[in-house]
Biopython code that builds the backbone (N, CA, C, O; Angstrom):
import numpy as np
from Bio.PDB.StructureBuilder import StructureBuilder

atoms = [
    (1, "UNK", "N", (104.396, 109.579, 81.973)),
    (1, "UNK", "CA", (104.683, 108.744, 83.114)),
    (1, "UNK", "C", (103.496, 107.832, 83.353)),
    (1, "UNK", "O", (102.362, 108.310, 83.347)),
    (2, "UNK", "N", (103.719, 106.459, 83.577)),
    (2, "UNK", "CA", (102.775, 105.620, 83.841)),
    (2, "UNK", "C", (102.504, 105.573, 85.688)),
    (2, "UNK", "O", (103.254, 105.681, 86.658)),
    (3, "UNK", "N", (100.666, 105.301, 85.457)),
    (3, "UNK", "CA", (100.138, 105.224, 86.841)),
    (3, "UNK", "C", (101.288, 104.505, 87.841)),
    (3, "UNK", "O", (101.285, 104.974, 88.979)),
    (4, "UNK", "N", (102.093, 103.630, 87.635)),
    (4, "UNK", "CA", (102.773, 102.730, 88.762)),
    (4, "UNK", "C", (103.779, 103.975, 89.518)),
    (4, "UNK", "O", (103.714, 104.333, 90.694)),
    (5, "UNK", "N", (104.377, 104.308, 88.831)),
    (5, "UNK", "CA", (105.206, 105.702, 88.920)),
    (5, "UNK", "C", (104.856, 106.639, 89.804)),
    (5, "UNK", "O", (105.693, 106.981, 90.639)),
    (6, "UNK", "N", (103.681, 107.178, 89.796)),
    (6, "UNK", "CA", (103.573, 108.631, 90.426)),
    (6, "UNK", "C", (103.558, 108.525, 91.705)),
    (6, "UNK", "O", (104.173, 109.507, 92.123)),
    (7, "UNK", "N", (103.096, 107.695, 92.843)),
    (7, "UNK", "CA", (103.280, 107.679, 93.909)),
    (7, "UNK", "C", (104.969, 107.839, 94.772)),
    (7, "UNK", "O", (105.245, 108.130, 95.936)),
    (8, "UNK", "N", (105.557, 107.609, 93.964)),
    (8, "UNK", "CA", (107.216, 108.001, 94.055)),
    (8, "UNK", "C", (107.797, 109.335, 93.779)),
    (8, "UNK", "O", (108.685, 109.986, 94.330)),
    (9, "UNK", "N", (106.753, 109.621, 92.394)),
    (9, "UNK", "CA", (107.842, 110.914, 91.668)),
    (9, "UNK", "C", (107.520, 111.987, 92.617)),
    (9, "UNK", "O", (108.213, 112.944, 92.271)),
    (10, "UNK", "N", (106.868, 112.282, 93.564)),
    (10, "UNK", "CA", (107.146, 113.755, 94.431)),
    (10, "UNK", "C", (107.891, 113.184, 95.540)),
    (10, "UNK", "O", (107.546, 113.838, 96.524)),
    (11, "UNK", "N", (108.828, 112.205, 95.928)),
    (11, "UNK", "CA", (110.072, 112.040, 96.670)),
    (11, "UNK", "C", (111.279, 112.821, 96.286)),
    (11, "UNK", "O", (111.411, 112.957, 95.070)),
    (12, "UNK", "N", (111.920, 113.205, 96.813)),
    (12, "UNK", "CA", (113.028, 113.901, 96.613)),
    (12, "UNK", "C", (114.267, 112.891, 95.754)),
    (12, "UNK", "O", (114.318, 111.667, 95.874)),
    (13, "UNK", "N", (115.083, 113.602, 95.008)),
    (13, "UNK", "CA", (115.995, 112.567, 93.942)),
    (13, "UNK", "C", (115.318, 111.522, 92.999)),
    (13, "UNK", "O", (116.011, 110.923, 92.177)),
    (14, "UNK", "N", (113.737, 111.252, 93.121)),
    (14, "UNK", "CA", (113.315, 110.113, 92.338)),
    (14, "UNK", "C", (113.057, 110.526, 90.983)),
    (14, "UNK", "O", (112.382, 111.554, 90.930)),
    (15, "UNK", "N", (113.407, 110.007, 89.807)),
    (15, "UNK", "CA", (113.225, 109.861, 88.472)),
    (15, "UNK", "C", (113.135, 109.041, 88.153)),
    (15, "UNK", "O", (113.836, 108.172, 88.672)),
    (16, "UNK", "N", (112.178, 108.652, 87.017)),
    (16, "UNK", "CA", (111.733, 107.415, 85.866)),
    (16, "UNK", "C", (112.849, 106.819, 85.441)),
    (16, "UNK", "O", (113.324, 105.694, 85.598)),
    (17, "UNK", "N", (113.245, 107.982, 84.756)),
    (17, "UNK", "CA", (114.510, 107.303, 83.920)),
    (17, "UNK", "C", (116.210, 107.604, 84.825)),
    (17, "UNK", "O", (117.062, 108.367, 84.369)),
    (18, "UNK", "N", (116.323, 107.065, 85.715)),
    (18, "UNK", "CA", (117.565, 107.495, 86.354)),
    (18, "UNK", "C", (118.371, 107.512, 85.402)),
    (18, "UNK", "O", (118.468, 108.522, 84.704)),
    (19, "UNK", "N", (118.961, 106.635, 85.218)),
    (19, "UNK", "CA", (120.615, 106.747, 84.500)),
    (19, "UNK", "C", (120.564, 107.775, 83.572)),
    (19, "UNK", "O", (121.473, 108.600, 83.662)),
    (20, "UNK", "N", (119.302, 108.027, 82.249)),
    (20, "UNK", "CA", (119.523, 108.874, 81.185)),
    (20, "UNK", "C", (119.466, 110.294, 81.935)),
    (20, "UNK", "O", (120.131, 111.242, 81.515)),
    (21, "UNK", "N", (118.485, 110.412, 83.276)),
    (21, "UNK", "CA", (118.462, 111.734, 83.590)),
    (21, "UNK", "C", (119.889, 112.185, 84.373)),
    (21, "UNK", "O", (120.316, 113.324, 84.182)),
    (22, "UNK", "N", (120.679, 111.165, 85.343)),
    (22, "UNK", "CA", (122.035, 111.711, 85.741)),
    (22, "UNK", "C", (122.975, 112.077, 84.496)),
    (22, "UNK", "O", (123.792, 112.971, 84.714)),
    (23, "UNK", "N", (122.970, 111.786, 83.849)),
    (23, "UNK", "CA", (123.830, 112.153, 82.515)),
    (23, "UNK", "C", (123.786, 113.423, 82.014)),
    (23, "UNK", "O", (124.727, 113.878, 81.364)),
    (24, "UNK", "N", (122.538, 114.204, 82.308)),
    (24, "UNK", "CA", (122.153, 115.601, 81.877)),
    (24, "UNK", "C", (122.343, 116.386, 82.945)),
    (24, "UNK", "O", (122.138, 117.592, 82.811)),
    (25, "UNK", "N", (122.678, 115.972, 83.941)),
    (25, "UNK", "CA", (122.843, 116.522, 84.987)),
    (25, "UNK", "C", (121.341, 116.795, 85.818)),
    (25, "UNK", "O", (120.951, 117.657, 86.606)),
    (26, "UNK", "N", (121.038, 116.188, 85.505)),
    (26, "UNK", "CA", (119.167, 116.641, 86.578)),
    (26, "UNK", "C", (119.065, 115.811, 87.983)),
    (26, "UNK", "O", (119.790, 114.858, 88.268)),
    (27, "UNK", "N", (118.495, 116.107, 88.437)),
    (27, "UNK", "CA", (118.496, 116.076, 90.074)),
    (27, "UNK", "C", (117.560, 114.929, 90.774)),
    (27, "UNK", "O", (117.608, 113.978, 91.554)),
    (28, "UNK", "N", (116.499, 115.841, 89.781)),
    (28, "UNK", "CA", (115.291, 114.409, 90.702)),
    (28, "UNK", "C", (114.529, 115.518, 91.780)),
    (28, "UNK", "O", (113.414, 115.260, 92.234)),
    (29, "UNK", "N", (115.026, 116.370, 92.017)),
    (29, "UNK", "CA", (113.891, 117.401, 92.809)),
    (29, "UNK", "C", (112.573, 118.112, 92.696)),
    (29, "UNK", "O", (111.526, 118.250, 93.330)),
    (30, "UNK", "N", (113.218, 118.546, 91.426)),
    (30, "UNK", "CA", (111.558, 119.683, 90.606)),
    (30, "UNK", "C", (110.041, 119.074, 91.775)),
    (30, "UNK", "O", (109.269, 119.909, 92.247)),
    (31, "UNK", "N", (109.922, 117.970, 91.980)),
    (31, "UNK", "CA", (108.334, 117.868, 91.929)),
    (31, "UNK", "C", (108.286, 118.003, 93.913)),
    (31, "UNK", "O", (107.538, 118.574, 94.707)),
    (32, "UNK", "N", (109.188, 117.371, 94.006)),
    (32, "UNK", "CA", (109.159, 117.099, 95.525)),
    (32, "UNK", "C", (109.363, 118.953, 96.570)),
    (32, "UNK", "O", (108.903, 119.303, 97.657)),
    (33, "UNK", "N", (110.154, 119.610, 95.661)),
    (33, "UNK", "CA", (110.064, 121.271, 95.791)),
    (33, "UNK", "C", (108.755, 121.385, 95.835)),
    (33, "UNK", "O", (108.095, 121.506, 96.867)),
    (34, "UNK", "N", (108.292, 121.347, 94.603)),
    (34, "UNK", "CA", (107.040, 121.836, 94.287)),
    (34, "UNK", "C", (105.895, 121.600, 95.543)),
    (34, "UNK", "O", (105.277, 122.353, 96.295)),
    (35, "UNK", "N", (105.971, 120.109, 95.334)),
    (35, "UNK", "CA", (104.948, 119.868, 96.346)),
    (35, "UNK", "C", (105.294, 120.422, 97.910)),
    (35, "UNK", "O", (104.439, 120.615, 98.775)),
    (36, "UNK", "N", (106.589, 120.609, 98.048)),
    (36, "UNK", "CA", (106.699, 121.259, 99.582)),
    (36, "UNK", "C", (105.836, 122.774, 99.215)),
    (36, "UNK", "O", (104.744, 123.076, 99.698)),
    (37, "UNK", "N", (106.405, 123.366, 98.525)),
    (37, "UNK", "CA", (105.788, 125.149, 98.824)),
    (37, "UNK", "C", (104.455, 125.037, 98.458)),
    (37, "UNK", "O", (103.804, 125.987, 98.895)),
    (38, "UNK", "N", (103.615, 124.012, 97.642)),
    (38, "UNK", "CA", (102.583, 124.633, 97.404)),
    (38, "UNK", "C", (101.603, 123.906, 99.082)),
    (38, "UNK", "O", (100.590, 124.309, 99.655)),
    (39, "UNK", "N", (102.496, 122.785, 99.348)),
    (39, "UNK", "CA", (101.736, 122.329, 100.873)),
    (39, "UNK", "C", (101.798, 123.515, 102.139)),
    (39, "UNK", "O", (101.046, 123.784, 103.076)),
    (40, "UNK", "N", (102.899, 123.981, 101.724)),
    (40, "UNK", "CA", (103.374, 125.120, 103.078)),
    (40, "UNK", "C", (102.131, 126.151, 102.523)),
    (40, "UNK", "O", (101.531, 126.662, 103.469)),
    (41, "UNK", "N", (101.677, 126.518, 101.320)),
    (41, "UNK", "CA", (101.042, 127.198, 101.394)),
    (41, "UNK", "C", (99.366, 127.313, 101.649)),
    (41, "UNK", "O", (98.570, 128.250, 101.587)),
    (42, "UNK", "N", (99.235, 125.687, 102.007)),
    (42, "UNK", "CA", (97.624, 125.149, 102.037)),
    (42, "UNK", "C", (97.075, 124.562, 101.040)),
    (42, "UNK", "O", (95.905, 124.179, 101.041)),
    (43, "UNK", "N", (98.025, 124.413, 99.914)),
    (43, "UNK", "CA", (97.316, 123.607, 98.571)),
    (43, "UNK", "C", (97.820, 122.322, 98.356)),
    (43, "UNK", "O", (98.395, 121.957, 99.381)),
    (44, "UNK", "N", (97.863, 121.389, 97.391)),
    (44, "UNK", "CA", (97.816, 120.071, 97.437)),
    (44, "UNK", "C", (98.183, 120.335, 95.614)),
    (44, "UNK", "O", (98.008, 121.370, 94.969)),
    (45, "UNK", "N", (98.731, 119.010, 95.139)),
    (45, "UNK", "CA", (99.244, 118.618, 93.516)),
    (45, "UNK", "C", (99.580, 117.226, 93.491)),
    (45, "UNK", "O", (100.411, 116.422, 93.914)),
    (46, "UNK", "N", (98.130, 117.358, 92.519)),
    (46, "UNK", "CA", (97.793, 115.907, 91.590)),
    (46, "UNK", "C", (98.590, 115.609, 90.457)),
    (46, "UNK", "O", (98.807, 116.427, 89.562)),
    (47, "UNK", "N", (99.018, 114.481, 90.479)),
    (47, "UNK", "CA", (99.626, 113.820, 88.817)),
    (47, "UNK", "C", (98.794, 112.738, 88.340)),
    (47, "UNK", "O", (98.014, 112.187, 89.116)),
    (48, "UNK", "N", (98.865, 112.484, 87.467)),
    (48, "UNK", "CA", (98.174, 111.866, 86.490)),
    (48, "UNK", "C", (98.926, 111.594, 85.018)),
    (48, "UNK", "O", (99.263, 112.482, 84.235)),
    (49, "UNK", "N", (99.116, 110.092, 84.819)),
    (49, "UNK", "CA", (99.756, 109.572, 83.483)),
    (49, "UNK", "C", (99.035, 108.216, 82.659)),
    (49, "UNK", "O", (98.580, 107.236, 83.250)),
    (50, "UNK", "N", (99.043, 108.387, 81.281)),
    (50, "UNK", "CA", (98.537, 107.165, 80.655)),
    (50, "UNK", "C", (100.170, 106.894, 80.328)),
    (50, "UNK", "O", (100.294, 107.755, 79.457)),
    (51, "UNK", "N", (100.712, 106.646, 80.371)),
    (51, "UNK", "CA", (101.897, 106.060, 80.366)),
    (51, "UNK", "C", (103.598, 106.446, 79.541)),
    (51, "UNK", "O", (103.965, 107.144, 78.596)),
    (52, "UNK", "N", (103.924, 105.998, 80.033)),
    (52, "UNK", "CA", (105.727, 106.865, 78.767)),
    (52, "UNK", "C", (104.919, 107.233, 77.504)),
    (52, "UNK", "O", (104.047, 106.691, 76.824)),
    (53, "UNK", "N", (105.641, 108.466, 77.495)),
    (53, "UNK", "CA", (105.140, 109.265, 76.072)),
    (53, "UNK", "C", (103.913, 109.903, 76.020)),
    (53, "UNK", "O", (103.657, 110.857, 75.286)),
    (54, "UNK", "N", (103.169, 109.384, 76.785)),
    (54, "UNK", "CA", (101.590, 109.755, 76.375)),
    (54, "UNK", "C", (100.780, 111.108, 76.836)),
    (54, "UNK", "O", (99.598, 111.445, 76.758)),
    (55, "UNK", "N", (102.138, 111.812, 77.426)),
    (55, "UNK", "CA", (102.294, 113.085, 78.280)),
    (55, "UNK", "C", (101.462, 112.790, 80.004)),
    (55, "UNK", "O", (100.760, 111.821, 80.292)),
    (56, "UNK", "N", (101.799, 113.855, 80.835)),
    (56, "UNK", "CA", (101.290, 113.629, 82.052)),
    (56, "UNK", "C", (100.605, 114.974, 81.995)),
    (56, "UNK", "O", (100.651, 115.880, 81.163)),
    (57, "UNK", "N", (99.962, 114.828, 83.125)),
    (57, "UNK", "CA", (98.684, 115.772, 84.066)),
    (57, "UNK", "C", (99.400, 116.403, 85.422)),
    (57, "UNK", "O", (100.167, 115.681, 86.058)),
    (58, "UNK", "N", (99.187, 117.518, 85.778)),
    (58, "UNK", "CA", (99.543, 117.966, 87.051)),
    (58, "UNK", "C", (98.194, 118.979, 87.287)),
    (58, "UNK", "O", (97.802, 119.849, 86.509)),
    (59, "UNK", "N", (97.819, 118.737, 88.123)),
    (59, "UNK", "CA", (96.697, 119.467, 88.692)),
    (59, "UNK", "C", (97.069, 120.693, 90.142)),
    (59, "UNK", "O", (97.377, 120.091, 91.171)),
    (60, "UNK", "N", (97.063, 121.817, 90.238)),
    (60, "UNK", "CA", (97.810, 122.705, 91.188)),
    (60, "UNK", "C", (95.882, 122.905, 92.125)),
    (60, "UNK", "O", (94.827, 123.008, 91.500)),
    (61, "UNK", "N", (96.027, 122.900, 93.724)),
    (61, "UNK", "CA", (94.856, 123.013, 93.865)),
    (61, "UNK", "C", (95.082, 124.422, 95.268)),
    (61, "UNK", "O", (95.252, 124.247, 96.474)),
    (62, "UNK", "N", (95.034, 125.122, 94.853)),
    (62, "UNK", "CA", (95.381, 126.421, 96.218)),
    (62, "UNK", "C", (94.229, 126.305, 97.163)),
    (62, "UNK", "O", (93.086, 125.870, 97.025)),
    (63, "UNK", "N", (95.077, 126.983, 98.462)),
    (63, "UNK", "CA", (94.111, 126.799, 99.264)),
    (63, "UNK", "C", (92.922, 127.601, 98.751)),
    (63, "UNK", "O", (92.901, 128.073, 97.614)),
    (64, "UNK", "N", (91.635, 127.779, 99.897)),
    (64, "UNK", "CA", (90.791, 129.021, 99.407)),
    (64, "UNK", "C", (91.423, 130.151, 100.334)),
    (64, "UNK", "O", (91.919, 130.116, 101.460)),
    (65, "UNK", "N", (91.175, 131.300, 99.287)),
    (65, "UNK", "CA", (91.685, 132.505, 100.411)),
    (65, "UNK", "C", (90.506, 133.073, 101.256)),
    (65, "UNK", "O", (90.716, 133.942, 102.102)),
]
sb = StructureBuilder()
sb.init_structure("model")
sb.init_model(0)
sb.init_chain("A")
sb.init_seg("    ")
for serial, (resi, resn, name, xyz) in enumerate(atoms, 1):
    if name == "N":
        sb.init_residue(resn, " ", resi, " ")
    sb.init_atom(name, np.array(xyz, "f"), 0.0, 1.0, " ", f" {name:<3s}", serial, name[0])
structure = sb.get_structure()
């Protein structure tokens, strides 16, 4: 996923590739979940992309206990 992108992809329903991903049946949720439980739990999640293909980064940061 390219930098322009990520500020969107933890919205709920948002995907890169809409049309190819409704076809498989995928949702668009995974990240926007994510980021709710790990916020409810005091932590925070970073993304990071050099662009289509070039794989992405997710960084998980828990609270301290």
């Amino acid at each position: 996923m390219g930098p322009a992108i990520i500020p969107s992809m933890f919205q709920m329903f948002e995907q890169a590739h809409e049309a190819s991903r409704r076809r498989k049946g995928e949702l668009g949720i995974g990240l926007s979940v994510a980021r709710s439980l790990i916020a409810t739990h005091g932590g925070t999640i970073e993304a990071s992309g050099d662009g289509p293909r070039r794989g992405s980064r997710f960084i998980i940061n828990p609270a301290p206990v």
